[in-house]
C-alpha positions in Angstrom: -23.1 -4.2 -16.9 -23.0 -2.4 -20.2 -20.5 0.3 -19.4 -20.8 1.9 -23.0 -24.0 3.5 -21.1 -22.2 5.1 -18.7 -20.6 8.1 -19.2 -16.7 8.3 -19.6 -15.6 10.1 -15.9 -12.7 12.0 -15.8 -9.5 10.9 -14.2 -8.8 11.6 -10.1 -6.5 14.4 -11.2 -8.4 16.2 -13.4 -11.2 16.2 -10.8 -8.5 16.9 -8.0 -7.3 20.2 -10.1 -11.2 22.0 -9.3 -10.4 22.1 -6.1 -7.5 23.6 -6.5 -8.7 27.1 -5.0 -10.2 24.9 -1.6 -6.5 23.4 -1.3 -4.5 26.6 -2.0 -7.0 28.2 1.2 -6.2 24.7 3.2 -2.8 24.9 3.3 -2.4 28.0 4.3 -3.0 26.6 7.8 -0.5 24.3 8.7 -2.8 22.0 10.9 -4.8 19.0 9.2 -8.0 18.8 11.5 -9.2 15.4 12.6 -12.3 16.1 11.1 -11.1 17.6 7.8 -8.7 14.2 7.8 -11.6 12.1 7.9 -13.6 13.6 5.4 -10.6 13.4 3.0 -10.0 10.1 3.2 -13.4 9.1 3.0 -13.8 10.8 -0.5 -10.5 9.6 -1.5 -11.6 6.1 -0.1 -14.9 6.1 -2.4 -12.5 7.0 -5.5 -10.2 4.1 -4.5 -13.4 1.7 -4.7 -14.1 3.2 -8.0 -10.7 2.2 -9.1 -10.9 -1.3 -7.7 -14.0 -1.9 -9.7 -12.3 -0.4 -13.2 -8.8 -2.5 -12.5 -11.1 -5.3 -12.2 -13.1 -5.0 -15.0 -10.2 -4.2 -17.6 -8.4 -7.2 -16.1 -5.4 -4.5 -15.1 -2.7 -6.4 -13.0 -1.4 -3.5 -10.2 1.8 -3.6 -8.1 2.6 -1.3 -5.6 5.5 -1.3 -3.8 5.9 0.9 -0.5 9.1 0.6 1.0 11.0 3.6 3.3 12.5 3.8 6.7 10.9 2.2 9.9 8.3 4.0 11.5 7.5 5.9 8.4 4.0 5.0 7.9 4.0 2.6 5.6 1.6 -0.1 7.4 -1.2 2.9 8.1 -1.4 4.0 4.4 -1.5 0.6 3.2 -4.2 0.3 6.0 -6.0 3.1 4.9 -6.0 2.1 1.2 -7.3 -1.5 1.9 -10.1 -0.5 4.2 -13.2 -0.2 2.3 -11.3 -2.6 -0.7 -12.1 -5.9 -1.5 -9.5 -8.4 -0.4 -10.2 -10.6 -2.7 -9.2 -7.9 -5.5 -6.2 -5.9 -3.1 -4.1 -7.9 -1.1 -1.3 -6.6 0.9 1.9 -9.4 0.8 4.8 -8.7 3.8 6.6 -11.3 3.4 8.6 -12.5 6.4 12.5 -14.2 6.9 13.5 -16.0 3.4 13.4 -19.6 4.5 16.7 -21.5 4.0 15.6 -22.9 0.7 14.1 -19.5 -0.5 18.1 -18.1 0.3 19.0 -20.4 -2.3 17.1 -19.5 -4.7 17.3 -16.6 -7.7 16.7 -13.7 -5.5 13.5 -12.4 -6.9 11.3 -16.2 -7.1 10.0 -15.6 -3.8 8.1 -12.4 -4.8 6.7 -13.6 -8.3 4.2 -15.9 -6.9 2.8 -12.6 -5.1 2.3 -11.2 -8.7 -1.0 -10.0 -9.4 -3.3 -11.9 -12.0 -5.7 -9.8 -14.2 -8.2 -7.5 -12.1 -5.9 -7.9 -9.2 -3.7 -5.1 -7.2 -1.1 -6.3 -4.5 0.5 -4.5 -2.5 3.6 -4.8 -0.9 4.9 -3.7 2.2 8.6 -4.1 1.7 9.5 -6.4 -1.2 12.7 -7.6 -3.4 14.0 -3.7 -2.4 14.9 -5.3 1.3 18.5 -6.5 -1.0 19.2 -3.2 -1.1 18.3 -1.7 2.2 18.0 -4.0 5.5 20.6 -6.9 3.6 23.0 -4.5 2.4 23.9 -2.7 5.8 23.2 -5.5 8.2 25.5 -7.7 6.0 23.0 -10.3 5.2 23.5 -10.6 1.4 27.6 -10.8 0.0 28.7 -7.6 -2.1 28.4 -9.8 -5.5 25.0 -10.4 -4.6 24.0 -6.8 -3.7 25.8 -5.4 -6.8 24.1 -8.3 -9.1 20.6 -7.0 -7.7 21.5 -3.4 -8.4 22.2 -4.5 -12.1 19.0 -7.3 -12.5 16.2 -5.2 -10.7 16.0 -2.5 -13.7 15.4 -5.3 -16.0 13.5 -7.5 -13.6 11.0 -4.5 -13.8 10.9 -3.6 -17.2 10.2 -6.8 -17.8 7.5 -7.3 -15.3 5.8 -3.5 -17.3 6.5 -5.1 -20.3 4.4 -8.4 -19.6 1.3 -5.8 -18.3 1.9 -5.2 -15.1 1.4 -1.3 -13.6 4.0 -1.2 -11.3 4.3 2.2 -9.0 7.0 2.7 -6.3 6.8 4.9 -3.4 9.2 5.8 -0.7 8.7 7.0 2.8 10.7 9.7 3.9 10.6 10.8 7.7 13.2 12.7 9.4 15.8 11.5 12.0 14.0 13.2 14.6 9.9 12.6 13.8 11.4 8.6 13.4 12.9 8.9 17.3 9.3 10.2 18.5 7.8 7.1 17.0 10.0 4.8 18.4 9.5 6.2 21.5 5.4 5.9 21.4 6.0 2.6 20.2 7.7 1.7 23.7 5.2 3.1 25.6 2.1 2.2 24.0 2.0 -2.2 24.7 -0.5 -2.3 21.1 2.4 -1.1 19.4 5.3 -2.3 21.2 5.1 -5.8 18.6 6.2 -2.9 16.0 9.9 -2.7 17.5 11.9 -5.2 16.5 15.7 -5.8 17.3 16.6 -4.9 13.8 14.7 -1.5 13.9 16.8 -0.9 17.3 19.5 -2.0 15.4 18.7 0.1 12.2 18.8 3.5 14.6 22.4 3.4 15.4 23.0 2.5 11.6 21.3 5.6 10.0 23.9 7.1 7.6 24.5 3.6 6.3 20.8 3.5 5.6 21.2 7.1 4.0 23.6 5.8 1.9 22.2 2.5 0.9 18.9 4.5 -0.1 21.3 7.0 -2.6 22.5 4.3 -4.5 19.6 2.3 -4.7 17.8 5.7 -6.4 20.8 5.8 -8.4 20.2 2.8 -9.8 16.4 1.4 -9.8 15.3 5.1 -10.3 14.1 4.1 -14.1 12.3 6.0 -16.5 9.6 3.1 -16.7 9.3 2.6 -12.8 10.4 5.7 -10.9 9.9 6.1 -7.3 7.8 8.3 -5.9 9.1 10.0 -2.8 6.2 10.7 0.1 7.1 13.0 2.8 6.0 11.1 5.6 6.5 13.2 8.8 3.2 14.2 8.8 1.5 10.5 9.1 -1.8 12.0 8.1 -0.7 14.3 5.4 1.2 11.3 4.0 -1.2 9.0 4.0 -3.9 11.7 1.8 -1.3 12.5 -0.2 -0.1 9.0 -1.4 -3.4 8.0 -2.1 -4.3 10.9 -4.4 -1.0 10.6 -6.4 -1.7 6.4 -6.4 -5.5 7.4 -8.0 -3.5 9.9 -10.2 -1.6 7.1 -12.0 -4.3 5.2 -13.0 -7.4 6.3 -15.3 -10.1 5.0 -14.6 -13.9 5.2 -15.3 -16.7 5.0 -12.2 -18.7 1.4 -12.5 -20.2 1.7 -9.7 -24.1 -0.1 -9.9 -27.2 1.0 -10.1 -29.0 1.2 -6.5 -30.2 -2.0 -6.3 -34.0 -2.9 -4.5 -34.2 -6.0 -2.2 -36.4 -8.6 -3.2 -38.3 -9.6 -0.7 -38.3 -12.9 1.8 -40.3 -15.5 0.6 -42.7 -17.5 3.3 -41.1 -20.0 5.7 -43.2 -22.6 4.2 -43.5 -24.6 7.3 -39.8 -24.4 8.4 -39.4 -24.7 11.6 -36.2 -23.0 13.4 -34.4 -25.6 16.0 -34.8 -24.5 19.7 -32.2 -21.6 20.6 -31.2 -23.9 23.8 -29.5 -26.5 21.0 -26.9 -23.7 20.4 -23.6 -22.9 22.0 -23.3 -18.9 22.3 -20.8 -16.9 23.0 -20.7 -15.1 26.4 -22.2 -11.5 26.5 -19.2 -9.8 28.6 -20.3 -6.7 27.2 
């Protein structure tokens, strides 16, 4: 595609500010309608593809990390981002229990082979920032260790931004109480029940120490050339629009989306002859 044809788009947030009136009007009623919901994410879901399809041709490499307390909502906007996506281009990496040998090794080698190549974005739900939150109050890592990843990660960073990589940082905040009504669900809903682990039962009666853990990792990993972007996340829906319009905000990009393409059409069968349907094995029609 000669993209010197098409013509230069602006960025999501220079398009988001005409409609500036529209969201001034919206928010003066506090309820987000299932239908006006749905019809926002869909258009932010179509700018999203638009921005796949740029990172992909520029060969931009895209981390983004999402990382707040449990039952915040960080699985559903990840969800909601990678929907229409391709996953060959977005991946989403949740990386489970370090392995004995991975405990043994520097700290953050287990994330780099996650690291995006050119025209890729990954996301990650929870990632080298677990040192500083669920290790450092359950006592899983030694103070030495958690004070060594307070001093490394600013650098592990800049060095990641200085070697090309877009890296954006969000947090999800949700208050002590709108976290209890999600637990809660969680227990009585058996699709969600998975969600609850022992360490998020554990994490409730541990919530100041999370508080505190959260501060200081600000304090320190809050840096000029990665800062972290703080979603209010009580609202699951509201969240979810919201990240998403400030992730297309960080990024310019350009819309490469094809021409309508025609369908050529089927050429002849040419004496092919289709084996009997009875040679198949289908599966059974339940429904």
């Amino acid at each position: 595609m000669d993209h010197k044809k098409k013509e230069k788009t602006k960025t999501f947030e220079e398009k988001e500010n005409k409609n500036k009136d529209s969201q001034k009007e919206h928010h003066k009623d506090d309820t987000l309608s299932k239908k006006r919901y749905e019809h926002e994410l869909e258009e932010l879901q179509i700018e999203l593809v638009k921005l796949q399809e740029w990172i992909k041709h520029q060969g931009l490499k895209v981390v983004v990390i999402f990382e707040g307390r449990d039952a915040a909502g960080k699985g559903g906007t990840i969800k909601r981002i990678t929907q229409r996506l391709n996953p060959r281009v977005c991946r989403v990496v949740a990386l489970g229990v370090p392995t004995e040998r991975e405990k043994n090794q520097w700290y953050f080698q287990r994330y780099v082979p996650h690291l995006p190549a050119g025209g890729e974005i990954v996301l990650f739900d929870r990632s080298w920032y677990n040192r500083a939150g669920v290790e450092r109050v359950m006592g899983f890592c030694t103070e030495e260790e958690y004070r060594e990843f307070l001093r490394s990660t600013p650098e592990f960073e800049r060095m990641l931004i200085r070697s090309g990589i877009i890296l954006i940082k969000y947090w999800f905040s949700v208050s002590d109480e709108e976290q209890e009504r999600r637990f809660q669900a969680r227990l009585l809903d058996p699709t969600k029940r998975w969600k609850l682990s022992p360490m998020d039962l554990e994490s409730r009666k541990r919530w100041e120490d999370y508080s505190k853990a959260k501060d200081e990792m600000f304090a320190y990993t809050d840096i000029k050339q990665a800062p972290w972007s703080v979603v209010n996340a009580d609202d699951k829906k509201r969240a979810r629009l919201n990240c998403i319009s400030h992730l297309l905000s960080m990024i310019p990009y350009e819309d490469l989306t094809p021409s309508k393409i025609k369908l050529p059409p089927r050429e002849d069968r040419k004496g092919y002859e289709r084996p009997p349907i009875t040679d198949q094995t289908f599966v059974p029609e339940k429904y």
